[in-house]
C-alpha positions in Angstrom: -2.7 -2.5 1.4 0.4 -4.3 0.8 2.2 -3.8 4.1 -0.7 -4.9 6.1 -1.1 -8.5 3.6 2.7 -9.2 4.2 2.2 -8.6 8.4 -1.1 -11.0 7.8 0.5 -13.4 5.6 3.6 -13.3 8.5 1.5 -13.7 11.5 -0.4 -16.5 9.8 2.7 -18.4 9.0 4.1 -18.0 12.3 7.0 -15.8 11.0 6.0 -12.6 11.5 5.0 -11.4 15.4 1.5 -9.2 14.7 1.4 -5.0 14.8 -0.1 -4.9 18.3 2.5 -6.6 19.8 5.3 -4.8 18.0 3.6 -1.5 19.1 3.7 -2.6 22.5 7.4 -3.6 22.6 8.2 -0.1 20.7 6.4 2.1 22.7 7.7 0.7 26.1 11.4 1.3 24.7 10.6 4.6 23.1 9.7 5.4 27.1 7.8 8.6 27.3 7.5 9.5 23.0 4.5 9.6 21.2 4.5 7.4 18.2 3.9 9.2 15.1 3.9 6.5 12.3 4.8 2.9 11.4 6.4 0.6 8.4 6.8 -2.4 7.7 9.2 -3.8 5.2 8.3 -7.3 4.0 11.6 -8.0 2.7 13.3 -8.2 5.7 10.5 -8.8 8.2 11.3 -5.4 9.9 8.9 -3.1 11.8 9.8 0.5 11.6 8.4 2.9 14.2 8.2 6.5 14.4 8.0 8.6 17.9 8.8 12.3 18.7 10.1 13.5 22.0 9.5 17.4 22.4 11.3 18.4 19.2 13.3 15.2 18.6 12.5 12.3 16.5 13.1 8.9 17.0 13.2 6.0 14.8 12.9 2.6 16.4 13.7 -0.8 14.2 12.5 -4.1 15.5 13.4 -7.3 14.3 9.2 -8.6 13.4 10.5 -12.3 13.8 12.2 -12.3 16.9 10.5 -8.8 18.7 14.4 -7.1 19.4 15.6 -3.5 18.7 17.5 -4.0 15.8 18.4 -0.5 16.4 17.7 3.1 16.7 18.4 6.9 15.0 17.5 10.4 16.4 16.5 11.1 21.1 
């Protein structure tokens, strides 16, 4: 799978922080959502999370170099 290559290529270089950890630092900011899905551009180095929230979804971006929300759509 391409996207999981690029996160392994990343990790291994010491660019890229690994999944786990991203899913750890997304779930505790998506509070009490359920994540739903995950991408990962290897373009930009960019974690994309999925969560829903009752009827709501939310999209979470995180920076995959540096761990921060980049930023957010949809509560």
């Amino acid at each position: 799978m391409p996207e999981q290559d690029a996160i392994r290529a990343g990790v291994r270089s010491g660019n890229i922080l690994p999944f786990q950890e991203m899913r750890a630092r997304a779930m505790d900011r998506a509070g009490n959502a359920q994540m739903i899905g995950s991408e990962f551009d290897p373009g930009t180095g960019r974690y994309r999370f999925k969560f829903q929230r009752g009827n709501s979804v939310i999209w979470l971006d995180m920076d995959g170099r540096t761990g921060r929300e980049m930023g957010r759509s949809g509560e």
